[in-house]
C-alpha positions as CSV (number, residue, x, y, z in Angstrom):
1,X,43.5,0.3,48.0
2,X,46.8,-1.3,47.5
3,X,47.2,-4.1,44.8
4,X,50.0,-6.6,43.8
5,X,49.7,-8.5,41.2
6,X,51.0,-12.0,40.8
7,X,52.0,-13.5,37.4
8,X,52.8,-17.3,37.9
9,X,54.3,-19.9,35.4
10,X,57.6,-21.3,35.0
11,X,57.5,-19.5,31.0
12,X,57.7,-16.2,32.7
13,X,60.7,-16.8,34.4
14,X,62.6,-18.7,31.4
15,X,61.8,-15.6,29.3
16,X,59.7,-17.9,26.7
17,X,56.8,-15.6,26.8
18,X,56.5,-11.7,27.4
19,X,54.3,-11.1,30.5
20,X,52.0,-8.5,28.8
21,X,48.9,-9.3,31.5
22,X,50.8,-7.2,34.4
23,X,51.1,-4.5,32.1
24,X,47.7,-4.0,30.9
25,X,46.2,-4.8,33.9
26,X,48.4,-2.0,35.8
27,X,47.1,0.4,33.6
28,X,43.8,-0.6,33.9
29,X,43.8,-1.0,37.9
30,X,45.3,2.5,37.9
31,X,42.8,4.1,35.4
32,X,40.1,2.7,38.4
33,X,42.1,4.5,41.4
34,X,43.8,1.8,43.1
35,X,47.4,1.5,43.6
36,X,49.0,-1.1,42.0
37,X,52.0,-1.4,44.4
38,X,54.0,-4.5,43.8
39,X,54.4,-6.5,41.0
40,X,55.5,-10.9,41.3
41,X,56.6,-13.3,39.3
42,X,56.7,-17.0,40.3
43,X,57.4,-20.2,38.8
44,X,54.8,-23.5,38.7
45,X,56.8,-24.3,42.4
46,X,54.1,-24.9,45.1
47,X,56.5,-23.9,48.0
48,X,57.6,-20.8,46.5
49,X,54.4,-19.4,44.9
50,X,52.8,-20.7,48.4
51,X,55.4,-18.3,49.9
52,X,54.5,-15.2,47.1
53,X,50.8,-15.2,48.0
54,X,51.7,-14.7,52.2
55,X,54.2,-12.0,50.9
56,X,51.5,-10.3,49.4
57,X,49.1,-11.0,51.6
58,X,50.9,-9.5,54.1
59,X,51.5,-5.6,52.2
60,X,48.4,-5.5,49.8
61,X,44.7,-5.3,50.4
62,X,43.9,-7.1,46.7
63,X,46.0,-9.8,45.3
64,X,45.1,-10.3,41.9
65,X,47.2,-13.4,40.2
66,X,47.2,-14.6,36.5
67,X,47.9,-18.2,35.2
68,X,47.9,-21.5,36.7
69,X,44.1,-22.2,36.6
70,X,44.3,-24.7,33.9
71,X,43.1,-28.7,33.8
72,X,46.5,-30.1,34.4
73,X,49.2,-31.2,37.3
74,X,51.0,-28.2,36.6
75,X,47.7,-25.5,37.0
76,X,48.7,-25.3,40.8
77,X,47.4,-21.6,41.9
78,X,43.9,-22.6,43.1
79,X,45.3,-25.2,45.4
80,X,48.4,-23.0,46.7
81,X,46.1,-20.4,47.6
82,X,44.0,-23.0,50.0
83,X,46.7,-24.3,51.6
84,X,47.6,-20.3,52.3
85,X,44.1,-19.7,53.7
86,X,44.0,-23.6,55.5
87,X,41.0,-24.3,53.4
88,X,40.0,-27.0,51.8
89,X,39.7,-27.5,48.2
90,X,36.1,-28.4,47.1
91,X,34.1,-28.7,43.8
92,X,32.6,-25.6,43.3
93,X,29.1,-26.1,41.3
94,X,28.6,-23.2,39.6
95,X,32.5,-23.5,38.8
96,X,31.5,-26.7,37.6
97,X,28.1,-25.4,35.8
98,X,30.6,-22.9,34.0
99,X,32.9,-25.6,32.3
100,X,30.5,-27.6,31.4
101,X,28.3,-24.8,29.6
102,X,31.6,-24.4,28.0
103,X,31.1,-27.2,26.5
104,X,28.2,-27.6,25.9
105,X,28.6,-24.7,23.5
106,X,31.0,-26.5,21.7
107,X,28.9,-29.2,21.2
108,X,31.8,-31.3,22.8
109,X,32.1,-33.5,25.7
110,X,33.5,-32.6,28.7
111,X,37.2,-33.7,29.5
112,X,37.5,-35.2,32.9
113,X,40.1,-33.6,33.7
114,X,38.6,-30.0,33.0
115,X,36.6,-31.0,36.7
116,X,39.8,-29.5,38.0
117,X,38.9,-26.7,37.1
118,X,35.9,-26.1,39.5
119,X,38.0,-27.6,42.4
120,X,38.4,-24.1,44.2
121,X,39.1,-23.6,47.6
122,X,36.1,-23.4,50.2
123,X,34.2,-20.4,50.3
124,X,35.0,-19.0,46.8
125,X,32.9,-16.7,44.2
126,X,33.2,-17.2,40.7
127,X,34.1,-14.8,37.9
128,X,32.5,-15.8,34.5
129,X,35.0,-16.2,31.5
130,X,33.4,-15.0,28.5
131,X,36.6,-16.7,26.4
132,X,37.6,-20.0,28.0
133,X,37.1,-22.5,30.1
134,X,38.5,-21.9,33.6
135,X,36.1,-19.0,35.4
136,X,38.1,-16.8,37.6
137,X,38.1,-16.6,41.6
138,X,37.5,-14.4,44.6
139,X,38.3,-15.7,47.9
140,X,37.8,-13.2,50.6
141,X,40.1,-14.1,54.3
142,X,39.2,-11.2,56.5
143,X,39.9,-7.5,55.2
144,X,42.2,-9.2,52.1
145,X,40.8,-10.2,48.1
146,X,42.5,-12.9,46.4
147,X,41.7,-13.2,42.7
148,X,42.5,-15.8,40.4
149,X,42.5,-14.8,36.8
150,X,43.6,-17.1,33.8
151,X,47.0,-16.4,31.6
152,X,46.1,-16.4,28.9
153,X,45.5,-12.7,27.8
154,X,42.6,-12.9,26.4
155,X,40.8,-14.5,28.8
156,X,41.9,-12.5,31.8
157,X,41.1,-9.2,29.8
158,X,37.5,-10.8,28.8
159,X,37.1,-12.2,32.6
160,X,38.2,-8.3,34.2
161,X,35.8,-6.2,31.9
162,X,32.9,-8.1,32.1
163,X,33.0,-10.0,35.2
164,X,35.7,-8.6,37.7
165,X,35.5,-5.2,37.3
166,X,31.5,-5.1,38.5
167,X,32.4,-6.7,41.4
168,X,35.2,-4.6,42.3
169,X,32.7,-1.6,41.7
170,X,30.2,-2.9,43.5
171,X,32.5,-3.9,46.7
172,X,34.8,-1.0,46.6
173,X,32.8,1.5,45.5
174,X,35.0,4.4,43.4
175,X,38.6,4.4,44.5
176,X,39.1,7.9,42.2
177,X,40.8,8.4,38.8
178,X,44.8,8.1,38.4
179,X,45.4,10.5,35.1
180,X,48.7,10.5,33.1
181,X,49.4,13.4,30.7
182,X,52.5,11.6,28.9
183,X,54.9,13.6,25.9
184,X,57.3,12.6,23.9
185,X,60.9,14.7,24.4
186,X,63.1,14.4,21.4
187,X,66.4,16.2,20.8
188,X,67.1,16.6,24.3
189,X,69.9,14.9,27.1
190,X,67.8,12.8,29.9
191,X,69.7,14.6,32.5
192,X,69.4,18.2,30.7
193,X,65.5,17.2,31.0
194,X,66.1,17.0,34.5
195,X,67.7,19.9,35.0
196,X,65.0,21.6,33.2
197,X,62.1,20.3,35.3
198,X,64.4,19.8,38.6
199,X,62.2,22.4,40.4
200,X,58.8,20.5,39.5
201,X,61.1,16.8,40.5
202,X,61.9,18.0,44.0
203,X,58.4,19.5,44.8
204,X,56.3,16.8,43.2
205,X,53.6,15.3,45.2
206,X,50.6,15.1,43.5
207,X,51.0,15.3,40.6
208,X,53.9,13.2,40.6
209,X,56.3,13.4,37.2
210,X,58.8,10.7,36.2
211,X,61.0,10.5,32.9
212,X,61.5,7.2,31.0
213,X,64.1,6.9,28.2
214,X,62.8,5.4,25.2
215,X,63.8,4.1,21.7
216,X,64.6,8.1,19.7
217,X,63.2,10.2,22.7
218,X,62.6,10.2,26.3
219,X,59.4,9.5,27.7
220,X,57.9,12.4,30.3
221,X,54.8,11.6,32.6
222,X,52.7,13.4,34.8
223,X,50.4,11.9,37.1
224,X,47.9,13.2,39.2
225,X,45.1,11.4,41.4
226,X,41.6,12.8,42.3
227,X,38.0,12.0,43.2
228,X,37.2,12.7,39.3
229,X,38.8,12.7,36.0
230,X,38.0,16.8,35.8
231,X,39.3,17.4,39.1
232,X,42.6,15.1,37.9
233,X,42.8,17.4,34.8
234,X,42.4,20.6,37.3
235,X,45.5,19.5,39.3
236,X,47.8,18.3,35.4
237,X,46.4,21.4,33.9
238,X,48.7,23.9,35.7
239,X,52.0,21.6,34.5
240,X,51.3,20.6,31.7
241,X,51.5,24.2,30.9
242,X,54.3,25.4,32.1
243,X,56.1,21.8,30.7
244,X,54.7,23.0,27.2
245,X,56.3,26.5,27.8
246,X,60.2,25.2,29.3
247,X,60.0,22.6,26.8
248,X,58.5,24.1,23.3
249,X,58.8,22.0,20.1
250,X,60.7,19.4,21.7
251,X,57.9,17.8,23.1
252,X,57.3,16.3,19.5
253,X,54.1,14.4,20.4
254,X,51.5,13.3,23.2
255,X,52.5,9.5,23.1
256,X,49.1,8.8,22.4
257,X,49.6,9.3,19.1
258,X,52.8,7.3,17.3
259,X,55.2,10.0,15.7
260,X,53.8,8.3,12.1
261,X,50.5,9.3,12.7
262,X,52.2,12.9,13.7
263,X,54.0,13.0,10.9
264,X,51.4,11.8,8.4
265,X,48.8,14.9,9.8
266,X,51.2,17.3,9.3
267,X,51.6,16.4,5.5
268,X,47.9,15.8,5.0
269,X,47.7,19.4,6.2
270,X,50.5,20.8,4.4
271,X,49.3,18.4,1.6
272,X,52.5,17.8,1.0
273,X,54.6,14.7,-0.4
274,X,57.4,12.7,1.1
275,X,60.2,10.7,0.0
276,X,62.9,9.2,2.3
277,X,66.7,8.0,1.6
278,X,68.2,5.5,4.2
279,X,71.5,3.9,4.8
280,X,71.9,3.4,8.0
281,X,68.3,2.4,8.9
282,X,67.5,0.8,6.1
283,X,63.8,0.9,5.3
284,X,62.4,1.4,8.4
285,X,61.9,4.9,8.3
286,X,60.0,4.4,5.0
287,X,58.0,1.3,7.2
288,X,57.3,3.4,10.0
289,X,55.1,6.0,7.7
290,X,53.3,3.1,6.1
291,X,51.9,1.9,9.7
292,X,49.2,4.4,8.9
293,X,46.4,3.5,6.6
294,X,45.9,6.1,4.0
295,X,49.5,6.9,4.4
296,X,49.7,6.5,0.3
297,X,48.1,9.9,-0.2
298,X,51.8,11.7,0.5
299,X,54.1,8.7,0.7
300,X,55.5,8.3,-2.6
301,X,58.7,5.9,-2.1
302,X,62.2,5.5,-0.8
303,X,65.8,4.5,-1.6
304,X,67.7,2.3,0.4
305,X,71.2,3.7,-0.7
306,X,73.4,1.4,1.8
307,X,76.2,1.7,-0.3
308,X,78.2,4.5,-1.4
309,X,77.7,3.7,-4.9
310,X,74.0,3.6,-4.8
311,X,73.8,7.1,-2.9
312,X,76.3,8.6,-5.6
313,X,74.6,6.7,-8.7
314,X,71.0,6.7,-8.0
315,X,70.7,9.7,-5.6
316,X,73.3,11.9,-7.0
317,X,75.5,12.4,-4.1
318,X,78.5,13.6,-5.3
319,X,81.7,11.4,-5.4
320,X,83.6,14.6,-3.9
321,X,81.0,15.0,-0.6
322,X,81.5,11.2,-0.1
323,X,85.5,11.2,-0.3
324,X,85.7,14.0,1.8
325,X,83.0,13.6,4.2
326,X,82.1,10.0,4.4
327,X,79.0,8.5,4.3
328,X,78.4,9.5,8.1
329,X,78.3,13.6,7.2
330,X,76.1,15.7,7.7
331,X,77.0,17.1,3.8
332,X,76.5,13.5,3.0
333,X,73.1,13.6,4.5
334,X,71.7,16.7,3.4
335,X,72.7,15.9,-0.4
336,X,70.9,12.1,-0.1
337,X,67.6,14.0,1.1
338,X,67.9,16.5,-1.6
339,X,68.8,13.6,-3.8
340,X,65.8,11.3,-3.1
341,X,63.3,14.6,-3.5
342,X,64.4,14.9,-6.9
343,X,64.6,11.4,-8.1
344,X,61.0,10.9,-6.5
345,X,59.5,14.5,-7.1
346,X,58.2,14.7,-3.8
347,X,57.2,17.8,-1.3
348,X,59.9,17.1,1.6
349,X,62.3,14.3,1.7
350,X,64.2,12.7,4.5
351,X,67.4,11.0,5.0
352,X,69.0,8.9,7.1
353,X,73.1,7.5,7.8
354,X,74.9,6.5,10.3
355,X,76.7,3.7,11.9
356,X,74.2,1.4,13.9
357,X,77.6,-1.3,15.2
358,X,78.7,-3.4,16.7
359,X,81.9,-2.2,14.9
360,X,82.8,1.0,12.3
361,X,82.9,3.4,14.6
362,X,86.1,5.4,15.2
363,X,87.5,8.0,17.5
364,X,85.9,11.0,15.4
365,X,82.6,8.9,14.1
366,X,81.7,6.2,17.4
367,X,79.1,3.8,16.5
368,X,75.8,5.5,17.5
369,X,76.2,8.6,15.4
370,X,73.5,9.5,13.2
371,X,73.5,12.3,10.8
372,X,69.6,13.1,9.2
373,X,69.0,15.6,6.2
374,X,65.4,17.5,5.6
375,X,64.9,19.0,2.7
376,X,61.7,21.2,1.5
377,X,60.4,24.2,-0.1
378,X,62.2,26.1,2.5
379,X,65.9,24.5,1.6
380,X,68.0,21.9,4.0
381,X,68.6,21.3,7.1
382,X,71.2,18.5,9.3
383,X,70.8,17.2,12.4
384,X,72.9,15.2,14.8
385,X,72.6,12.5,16.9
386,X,74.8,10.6,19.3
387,X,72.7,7.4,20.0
388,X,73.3,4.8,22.0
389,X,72.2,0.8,22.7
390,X,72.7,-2.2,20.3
391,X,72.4,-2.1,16.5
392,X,68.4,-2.5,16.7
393,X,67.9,0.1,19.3
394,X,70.0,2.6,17.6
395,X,68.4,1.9,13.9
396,X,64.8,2.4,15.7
397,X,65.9,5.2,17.7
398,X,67.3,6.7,14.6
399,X,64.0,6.2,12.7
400,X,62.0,7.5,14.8
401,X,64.1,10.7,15.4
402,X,63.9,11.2,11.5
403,X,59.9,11.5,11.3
404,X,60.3,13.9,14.3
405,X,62.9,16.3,12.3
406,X,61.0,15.7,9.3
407,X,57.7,17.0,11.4
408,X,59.6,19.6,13.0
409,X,60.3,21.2,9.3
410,X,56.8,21.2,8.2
411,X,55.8,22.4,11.1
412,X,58.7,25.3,11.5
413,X,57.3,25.8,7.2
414,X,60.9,24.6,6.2
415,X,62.8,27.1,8.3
């Protein structure tokens, strides 16, 4: 079954809210088997969002919309979609029983205008919202679903698990299972991924395989579709093995599972410590660990050495690595790591400097560089990064690569 979803509301398009309903509702619509095809976005315009829904209508077999089902002027969706399927807009009463059981629970009167929202077009069924007020709607014109949820994201989630998807169970009967098996690739060039996987690209059919860059890594997806989840696991199986064998430890983590948690499991095991030094990133490698609860078993503390003098004074760094390096070394790096272990006393250490831009950057150091230093029983390692995007993205990326080289040492036992 094909599916486009329609998010209406002016906000959307003036970037005022992020539209997190199409997201979560993609994934769940694809978890179900259907294939969620086309995604809109309209403003609260009844011409244009009158010519949205005959779009859809006219490619997809379900047209699911969000928002606009409110009490006021602007809550226009129920009464664009009649005027689509030349029906009339009538009050609905066990629309109306809904809102006013609403509340009644609430032990408050019932606004006048909330009788809006049981005015629904002619033939409708009602979807129960377990959050709100307005209840959701399925109009049915010939072989094509139209269904109204509300915007707010809590109501539409409440309104789809305990109300919508029944129905679409019940009417549709199983459309399959749509499986993702989805890794994290650090260390790695998207286009050298590519060329890795090229073979698996140009023969992909089911399972399909796409790469995504992401903030420190790229993301790498497999997909398959079957009557079951075990027959969808038969048909990922056979990839994700051969993936795992082309791709080895740079696949740094099912993306499941954030590279903290990763991280944090290794060290548990280990039962290691972990300090971390940061210039360039400034604390949010030492954030990032500290997501996970329990994470003070083996974190023990950091130093934000942004300037020279803090990373010679405090973390021992000496004067002659910083005059005739820089700050952006890898020498640099490697003695702030083994710097912050011994100040802190701590298992492994990691560090962190670069130059995150705008401006800095030269010729023989562009903004974007990164240099990391791992330290551990084992002695020290550098790595090297070129990274690119604004200041934020390259700080995240750059902390997020550093818990990956930092796991990749345990994990390698400091070799």
């Amino acid at each position: 079954m094909i599916v486009e979803l329609i998010s209406t509301g002016s906000e959307l398009l003036l970037g005022d809210i992020v539209n997190t309903n199409v997201a979560w509702l993609s994934k769940e619509l694809n978890k179900l088997g259907y294939t969620v095809a086309y995604q809109s976005v309209v403003g609260d315009n009844p011409e244009r969002m009158e010519e949205v829904f005959r779009h859809a209508a006219a490619r997809a077999d379900i047209i699911i919309s969000t928002g606009g089902l409110g009490p006021t002027q602007g809550d226009i969706t129920r009464q664009v979609l009649a005027k689509v399927l030349n029906r009339d807009v009538v009050l609905n009463e066990q629309a109306m029983t809904e809102v006013e059981r609403f509340f009644q629970r609430l032990k408050r009167s019932m606004p006048v205008e909330s009788q809006r929202e049981a005015m629904l077009p002619e033939g409708s069924l009602i979807l129960h919202n377990p959050v709100g007020v307005a209840p959701g709607v399925i109009t049915t014109d010939g072989d094509k679903t139209f269904i109204l949820l509300p915007g707010p994201p809590g109501e539409m989630k409440g309104i789809f698990a305990q109300s919508l998807l029944p129905y679409l169970e019940e009417r549709f009967g199983s459309q399959g299972v749509v499986l993702s098996y989805r890794y994290g690739i650090y260390n790695m060039r998207e286009i050298d991924l590519e060329k890795t996987l090229m073979d698996l690209i140009k023969t992909q059919s089911n399972p399909t395989i796409a790469l995504l860059i992401k903030k420190g890594y790229i993301e790498l997806r497999i997909t398959a579709k079957a009557g079951s989840e075990a027959l969808a696991k038969s048909l990922l199986e056979p990839w994700d093995r051969e993936i795992r064998q082309r791709l080895g430890n740079r696949i740094g983590r099912n993306l499941e599972i954030p590279m903290e948690v990763v991280l944090g499991e290794a060290l548990v095991a280990s039962k290691g410590t972990i300090s971390t030094a940061e210039s360039c990133t400034a604390g949010l490698v030492g954030k990032s660990i500290t997501n996970v609860s329990g994470s003070s078993a083996y974190y023990m503390g950091g130093v934000v050495s942004y300037s020279n003098e803090v990373k010679h004074k405090t973390l021992g760094v000496p004067q002659e690595l910083l005059d005739r390096y820089g700050a952006v070394s890898e020498e640099v790096a490697k003695a702030m790591a083994e710097g912050v272990r011994t100040v802190i006393d701590t298992t492994y250490a990691v560090s962190t400097t670069g130059i995150a831009g705008p401006s800095g950057g030269s010729a023989t150091k562009p903004v974007g560089l990164v240099w990391f230093g791992v330290t551990g029983p084992k002695g020290t390692k550098g790595y090297k990064a070129n990274l690119i995007g604004n200041r934020e993205e390259i700080r995240q990326s750059a902390a997020e690569l550093a818990l990956y080289y930092m796991n990749l040492y345990i994990q390698e036992k400091g070799i």
